[in-house]
The first five atom37 places (N, CA, C, CB, O) and aatype in JSON, in Angstrom:
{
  "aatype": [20, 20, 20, 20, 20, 20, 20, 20, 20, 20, 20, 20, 20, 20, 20, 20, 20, 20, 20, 20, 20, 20, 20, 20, 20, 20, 20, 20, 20, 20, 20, 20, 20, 20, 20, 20, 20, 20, 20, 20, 20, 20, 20, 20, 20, 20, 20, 20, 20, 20, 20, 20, 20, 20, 20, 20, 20, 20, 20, 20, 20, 20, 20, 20, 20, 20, 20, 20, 20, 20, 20, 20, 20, 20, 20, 20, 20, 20, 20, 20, 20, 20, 20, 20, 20, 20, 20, 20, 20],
  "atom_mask": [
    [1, 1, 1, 1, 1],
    [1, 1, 1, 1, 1],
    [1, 1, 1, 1, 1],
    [1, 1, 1, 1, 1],
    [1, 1, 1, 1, 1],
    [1, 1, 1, 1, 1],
    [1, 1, 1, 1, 1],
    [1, 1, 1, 1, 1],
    [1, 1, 1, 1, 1],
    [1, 1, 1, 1, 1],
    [1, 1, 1, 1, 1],
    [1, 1, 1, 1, 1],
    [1, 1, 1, 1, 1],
    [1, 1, 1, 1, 1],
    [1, 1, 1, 1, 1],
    [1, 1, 1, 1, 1],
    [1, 1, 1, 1, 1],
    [1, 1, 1, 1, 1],
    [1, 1, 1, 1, 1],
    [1, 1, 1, 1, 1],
    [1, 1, 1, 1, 1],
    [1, 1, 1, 1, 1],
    [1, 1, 1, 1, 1],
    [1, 1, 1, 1, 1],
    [1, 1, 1, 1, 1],
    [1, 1, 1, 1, 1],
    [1, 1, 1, 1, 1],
    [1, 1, 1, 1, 1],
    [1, 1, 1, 1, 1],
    [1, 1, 1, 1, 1],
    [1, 1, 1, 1, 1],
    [1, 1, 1, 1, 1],
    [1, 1, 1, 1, 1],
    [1, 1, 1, 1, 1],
    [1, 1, 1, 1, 1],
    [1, 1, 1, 1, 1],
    [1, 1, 1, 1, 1],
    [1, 1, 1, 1, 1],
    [1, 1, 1, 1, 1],
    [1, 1, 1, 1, 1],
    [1, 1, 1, 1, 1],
    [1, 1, 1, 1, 1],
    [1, 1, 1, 1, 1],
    [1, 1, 1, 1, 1],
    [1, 1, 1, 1, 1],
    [1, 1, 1, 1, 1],
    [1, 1, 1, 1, 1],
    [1, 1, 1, 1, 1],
    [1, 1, 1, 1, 1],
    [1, 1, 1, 1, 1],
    [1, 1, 1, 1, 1],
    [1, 1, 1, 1, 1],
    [1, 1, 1, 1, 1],
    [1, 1, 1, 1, 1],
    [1, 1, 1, 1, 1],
    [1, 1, 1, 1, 1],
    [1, 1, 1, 1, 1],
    [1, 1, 1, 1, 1],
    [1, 1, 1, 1, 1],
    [1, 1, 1, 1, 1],
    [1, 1, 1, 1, 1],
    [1, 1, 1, 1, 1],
    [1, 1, 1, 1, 1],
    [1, 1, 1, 1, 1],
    [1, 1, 1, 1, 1],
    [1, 1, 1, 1, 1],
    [1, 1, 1, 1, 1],
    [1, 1, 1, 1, 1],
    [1, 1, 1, 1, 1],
    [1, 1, 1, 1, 1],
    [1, 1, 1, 1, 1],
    [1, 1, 1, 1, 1],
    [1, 1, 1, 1, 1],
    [1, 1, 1, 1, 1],
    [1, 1, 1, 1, 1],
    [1, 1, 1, 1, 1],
    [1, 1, 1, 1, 1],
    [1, 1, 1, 1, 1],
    [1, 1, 1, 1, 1],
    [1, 1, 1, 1, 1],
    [1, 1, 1, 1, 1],
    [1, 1, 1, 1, 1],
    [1, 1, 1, 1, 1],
    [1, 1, 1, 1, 1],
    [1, 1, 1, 1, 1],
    [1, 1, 1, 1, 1],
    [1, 1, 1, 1, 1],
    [1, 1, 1, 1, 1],
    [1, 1, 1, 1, 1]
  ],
  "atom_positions": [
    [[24.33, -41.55, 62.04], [25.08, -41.52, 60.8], [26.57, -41.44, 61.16], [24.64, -40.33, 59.9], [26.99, -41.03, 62.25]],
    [[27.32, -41.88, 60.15], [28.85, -42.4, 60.8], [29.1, -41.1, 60.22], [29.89, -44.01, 60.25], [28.25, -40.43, 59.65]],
    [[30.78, -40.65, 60.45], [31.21, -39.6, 60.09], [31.5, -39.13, 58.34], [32.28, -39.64, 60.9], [31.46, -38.12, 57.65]],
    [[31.73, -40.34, 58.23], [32.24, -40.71, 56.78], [31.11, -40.51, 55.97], [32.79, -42.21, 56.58], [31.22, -39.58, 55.17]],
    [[29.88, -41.25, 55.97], [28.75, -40.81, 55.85], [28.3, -39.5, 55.59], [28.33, -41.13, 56.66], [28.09, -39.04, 54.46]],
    [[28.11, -38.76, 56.96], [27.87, -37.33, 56.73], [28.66, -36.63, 55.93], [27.87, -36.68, 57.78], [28.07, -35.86, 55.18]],
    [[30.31, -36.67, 55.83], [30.79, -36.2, 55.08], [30.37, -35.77, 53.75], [31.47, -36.71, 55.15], [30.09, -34.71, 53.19]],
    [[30.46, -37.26, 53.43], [29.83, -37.7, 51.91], [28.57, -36.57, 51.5], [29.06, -39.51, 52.0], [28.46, -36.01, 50.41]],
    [[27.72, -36.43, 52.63], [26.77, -35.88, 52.22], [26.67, -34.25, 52.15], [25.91, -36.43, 52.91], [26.15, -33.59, 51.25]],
    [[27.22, -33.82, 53.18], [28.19, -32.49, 52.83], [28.96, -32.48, 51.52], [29.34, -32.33, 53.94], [28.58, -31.67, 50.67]],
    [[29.47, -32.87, 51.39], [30.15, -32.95, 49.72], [29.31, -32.55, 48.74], [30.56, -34.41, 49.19], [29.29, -31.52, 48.07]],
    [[28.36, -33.83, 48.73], [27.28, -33.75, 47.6], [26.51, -32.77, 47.65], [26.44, -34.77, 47.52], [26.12, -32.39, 46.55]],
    [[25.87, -31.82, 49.15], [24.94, -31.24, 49.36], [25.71, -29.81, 48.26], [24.55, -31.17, 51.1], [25.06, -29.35, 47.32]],
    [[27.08, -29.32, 48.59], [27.52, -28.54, 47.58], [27.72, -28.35, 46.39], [28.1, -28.4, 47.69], [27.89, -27.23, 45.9]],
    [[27.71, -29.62, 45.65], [27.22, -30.09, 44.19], [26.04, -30.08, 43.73], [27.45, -31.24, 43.95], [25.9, -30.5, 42.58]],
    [[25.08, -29.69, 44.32], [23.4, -29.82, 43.69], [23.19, -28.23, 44.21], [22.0, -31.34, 44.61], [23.57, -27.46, 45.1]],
    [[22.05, -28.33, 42.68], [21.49, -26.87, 42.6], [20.1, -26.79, 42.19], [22.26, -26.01, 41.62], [20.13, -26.96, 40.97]],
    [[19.14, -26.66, 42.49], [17.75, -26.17, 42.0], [17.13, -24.66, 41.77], [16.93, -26.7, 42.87], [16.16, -23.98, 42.14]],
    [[18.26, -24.56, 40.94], [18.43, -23.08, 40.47], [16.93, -22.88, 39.22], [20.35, -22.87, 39.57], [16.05, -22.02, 39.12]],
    [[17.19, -23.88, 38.6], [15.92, -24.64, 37.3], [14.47, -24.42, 38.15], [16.2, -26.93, 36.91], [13.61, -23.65, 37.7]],
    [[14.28, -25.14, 39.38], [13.17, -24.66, 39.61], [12.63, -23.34, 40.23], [12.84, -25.42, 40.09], [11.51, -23.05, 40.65]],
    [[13.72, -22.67, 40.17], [12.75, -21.69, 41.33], [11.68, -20.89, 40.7], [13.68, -20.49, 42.19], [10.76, -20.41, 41.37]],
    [[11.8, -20.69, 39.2], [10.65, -19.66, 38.69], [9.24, -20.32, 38.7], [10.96, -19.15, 37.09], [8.16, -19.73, 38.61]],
    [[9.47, -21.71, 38.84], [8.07, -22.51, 39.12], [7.64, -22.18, 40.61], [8.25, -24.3, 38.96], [6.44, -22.22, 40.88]],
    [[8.21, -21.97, 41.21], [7.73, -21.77, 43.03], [6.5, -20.4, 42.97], [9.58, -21.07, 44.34], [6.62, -19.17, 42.91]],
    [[5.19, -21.45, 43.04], [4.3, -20.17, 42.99], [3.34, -20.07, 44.31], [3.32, -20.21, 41.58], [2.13, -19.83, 44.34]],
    [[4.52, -20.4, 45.75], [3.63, -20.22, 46.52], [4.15, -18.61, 47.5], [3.47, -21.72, 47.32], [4.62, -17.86, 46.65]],
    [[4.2, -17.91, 48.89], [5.03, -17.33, 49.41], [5.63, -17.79, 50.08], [4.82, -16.61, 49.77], [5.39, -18.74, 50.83]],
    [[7.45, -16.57, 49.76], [8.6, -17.26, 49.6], [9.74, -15.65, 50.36], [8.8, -17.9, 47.57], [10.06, -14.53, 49.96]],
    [[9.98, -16.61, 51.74], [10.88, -15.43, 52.52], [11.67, -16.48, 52.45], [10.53, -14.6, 54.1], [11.56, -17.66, 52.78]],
    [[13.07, -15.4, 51.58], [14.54, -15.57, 52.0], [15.41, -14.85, 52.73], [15.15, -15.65, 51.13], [15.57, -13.64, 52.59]],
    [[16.02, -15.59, 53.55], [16.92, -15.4, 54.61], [17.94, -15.65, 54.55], [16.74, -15.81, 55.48], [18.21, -16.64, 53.86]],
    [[19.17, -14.84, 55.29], [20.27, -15.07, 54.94], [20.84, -13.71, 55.71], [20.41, -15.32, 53.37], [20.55, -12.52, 55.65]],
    [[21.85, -14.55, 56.51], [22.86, -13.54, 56.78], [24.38, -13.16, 56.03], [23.12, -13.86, 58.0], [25.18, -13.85, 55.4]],
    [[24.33, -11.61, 56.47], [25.16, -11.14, 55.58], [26.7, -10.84, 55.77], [24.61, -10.15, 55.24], [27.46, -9.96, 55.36]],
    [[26.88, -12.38, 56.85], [28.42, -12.97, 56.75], [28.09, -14.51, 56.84], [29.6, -12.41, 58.15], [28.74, -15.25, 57.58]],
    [[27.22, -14.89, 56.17], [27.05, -16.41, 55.85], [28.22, -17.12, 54.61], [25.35, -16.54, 55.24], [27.91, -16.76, 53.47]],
    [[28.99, -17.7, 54.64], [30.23, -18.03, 53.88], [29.69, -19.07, 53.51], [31.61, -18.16, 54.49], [30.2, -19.33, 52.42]],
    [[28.71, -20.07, 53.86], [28.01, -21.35, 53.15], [27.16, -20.88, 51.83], [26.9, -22.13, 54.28], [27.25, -21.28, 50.67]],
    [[26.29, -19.86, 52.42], [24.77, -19.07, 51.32], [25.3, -17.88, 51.38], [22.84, -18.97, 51.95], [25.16, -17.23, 52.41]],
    [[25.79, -17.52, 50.63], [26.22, -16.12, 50.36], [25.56, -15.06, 49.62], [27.26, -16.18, 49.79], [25.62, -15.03, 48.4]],
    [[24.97, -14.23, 50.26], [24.2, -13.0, 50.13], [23.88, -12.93, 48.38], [25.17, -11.58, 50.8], [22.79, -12.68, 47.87]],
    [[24.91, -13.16, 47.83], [24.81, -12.85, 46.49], [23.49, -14.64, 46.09], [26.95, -12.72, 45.6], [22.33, -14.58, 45.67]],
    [[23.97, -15.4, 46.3], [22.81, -16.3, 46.38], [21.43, -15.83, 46.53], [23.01, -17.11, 47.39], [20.66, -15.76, 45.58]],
    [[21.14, -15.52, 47.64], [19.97, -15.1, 48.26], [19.03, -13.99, 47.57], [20.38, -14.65, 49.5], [17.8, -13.99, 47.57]],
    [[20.06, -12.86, 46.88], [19.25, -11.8, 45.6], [19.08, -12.45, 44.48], [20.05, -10.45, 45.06], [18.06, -12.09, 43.89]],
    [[19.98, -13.7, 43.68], [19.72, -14.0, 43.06], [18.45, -14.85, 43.22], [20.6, -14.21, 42.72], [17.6, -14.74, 42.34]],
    [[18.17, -15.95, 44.56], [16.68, -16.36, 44.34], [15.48, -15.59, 44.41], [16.41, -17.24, 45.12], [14.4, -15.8, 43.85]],
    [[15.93, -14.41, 45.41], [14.83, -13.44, 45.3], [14.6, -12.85, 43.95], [15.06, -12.36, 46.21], [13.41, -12.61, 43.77]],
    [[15.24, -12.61, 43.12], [15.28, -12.38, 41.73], [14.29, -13.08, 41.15], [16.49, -12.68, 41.14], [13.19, -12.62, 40.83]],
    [[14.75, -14.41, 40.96], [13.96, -15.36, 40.53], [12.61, -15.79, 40.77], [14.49, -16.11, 40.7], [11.82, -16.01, 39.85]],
    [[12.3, -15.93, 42.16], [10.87, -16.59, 42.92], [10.55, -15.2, 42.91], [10.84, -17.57, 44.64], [11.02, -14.33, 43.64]],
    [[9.3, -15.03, 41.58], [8.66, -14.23, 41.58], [7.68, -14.22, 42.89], [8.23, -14.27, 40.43], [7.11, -15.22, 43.33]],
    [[7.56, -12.45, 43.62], [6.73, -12.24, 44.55], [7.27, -12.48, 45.86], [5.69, -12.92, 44.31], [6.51, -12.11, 46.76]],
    [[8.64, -13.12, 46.33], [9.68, -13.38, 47.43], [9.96, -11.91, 47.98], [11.14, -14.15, 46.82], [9.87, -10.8, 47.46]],
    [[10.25, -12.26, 48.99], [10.55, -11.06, 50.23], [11.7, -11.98, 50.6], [9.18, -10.65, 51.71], [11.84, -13.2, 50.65]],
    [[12.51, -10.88, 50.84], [14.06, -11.12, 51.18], [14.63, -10.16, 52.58], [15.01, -10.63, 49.69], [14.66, -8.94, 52.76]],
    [[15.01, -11.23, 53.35], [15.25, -10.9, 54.71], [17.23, -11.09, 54.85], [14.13, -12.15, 55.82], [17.97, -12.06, 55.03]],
    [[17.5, -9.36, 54.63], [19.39, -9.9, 54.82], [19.6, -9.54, 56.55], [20.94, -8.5, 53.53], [19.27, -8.45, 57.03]],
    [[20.15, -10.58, 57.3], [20.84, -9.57, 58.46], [22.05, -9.34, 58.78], [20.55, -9.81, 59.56], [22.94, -10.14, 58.5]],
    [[22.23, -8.3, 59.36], [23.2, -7.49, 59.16], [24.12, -8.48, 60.39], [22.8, -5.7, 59.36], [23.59, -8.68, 61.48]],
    [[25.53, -9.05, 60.09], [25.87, -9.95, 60.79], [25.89, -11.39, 60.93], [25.53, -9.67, 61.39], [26.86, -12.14, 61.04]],
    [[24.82, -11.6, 60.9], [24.58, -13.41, 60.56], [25.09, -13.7, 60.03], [23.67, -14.12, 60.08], [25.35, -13.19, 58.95]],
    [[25.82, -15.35, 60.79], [26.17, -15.95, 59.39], [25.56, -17.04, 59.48], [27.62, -16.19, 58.98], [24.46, -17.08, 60.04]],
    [[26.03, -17.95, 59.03], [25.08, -19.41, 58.4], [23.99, -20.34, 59.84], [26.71, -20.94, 57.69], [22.95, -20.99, 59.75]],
    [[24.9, -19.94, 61.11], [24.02, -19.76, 62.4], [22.87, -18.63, 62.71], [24.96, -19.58, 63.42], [22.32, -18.55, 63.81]],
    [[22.65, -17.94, 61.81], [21.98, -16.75, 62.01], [20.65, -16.66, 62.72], [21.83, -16.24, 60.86], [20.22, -15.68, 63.34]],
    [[19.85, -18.33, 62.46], [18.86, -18.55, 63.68], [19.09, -18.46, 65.01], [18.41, -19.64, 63.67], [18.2, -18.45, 65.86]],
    [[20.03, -18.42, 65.18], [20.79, -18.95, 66.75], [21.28, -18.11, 66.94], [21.79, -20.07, 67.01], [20.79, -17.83, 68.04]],
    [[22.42, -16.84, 66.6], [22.69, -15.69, 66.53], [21.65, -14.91, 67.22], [22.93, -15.39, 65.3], [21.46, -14.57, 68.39]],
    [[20.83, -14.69, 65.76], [19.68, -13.12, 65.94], [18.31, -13.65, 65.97], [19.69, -11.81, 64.43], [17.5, -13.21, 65.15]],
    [[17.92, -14.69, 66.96], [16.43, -15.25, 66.78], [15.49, -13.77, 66.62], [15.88, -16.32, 68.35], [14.66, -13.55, 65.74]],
    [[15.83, -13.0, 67.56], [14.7, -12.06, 67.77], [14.26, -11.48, 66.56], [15.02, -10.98, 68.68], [13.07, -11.18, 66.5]],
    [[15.05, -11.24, 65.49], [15.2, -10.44, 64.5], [14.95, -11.33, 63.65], [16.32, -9.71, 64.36], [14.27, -10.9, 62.72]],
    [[15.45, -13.29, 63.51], [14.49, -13.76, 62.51], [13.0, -14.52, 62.66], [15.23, -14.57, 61.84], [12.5, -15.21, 61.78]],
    [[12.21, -14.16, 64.41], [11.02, -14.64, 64.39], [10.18, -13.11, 64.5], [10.82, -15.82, 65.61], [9.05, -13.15, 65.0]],
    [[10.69, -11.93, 64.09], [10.27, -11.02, 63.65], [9.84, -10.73, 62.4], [10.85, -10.46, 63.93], [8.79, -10.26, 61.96]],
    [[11.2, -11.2, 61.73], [11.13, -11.78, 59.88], [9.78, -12.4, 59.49], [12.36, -13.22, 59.48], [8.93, -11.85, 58.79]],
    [[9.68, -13.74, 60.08], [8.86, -14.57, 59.82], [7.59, -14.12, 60.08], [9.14, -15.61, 60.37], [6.87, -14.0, 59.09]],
    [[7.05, -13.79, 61.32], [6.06, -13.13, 61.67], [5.41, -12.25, 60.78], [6.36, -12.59, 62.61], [4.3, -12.49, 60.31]],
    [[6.36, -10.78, 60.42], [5.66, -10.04, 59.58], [5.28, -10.46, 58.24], [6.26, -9.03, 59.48], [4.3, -10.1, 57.59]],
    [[6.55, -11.62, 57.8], [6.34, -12.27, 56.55], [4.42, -12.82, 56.56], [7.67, -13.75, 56.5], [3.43, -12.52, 55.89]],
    [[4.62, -13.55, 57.47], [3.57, -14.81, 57.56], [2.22, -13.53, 57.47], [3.7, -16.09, 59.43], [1.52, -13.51, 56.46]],
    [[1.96, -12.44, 58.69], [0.68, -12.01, 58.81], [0.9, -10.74, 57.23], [0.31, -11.28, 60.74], [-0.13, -10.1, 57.03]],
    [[1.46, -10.59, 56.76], [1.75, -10.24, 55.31], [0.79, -10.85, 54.33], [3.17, -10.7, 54.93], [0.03, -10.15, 53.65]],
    [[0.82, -11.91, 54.27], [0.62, -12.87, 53.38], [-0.56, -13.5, 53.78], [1.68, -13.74, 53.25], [-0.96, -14.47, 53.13]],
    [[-1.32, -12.99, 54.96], [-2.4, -13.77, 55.16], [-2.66, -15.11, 56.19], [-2.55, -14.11, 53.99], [-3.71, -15.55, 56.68]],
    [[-1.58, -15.46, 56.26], [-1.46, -16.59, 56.79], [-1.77, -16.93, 58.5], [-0.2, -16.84, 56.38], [-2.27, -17.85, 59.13]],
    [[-1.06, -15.42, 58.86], [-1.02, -15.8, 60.35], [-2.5, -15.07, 60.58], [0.49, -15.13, 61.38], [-3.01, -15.06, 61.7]]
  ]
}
């Protein structure tokens, strides 16, 4: 993808919202988010947990929008307990 391109799509990606669907999301639902993320900002993240009834919400302390790459240990810990939580694992 050319630069110009991606741009474009960065742009747009900040203009769209699927705020409308989330009370339909009836499957399980971990949100993540670090809590120096300046892209998804914490206040985001309570508000979908708000919404997606039955969501577990994972803030870390530090992360920001790299927060996989940051604090893996702490978000394949997240996931883990999420997942055998829920049955899954």
């Amino acid at each position: 993808m050319d630069f110009t391109a991606a741009l474009k799509v960065l742009q747009t990606m900040t203009m769209c919202s699927a705020t409308d669907m989330l009370p339909g999301v009836r499957v399980p639902t971990l949100i993540i988010d670090g809590d120096k993320d300046g892209r998804a900002p914490v206040e985001q993240s309570l508000e979908m947990h708000e919404i997606i009834e039955g969501s577990r919400l994972l803030i870390v302390p530090g992360g920001s929008y790299a927060t996989p790459i940051e604090f893996p240990q702490i978000m394949n810990m997240g996931i883990d307990l999420f997942l055998r939580g829920n049955g899954i694992l």
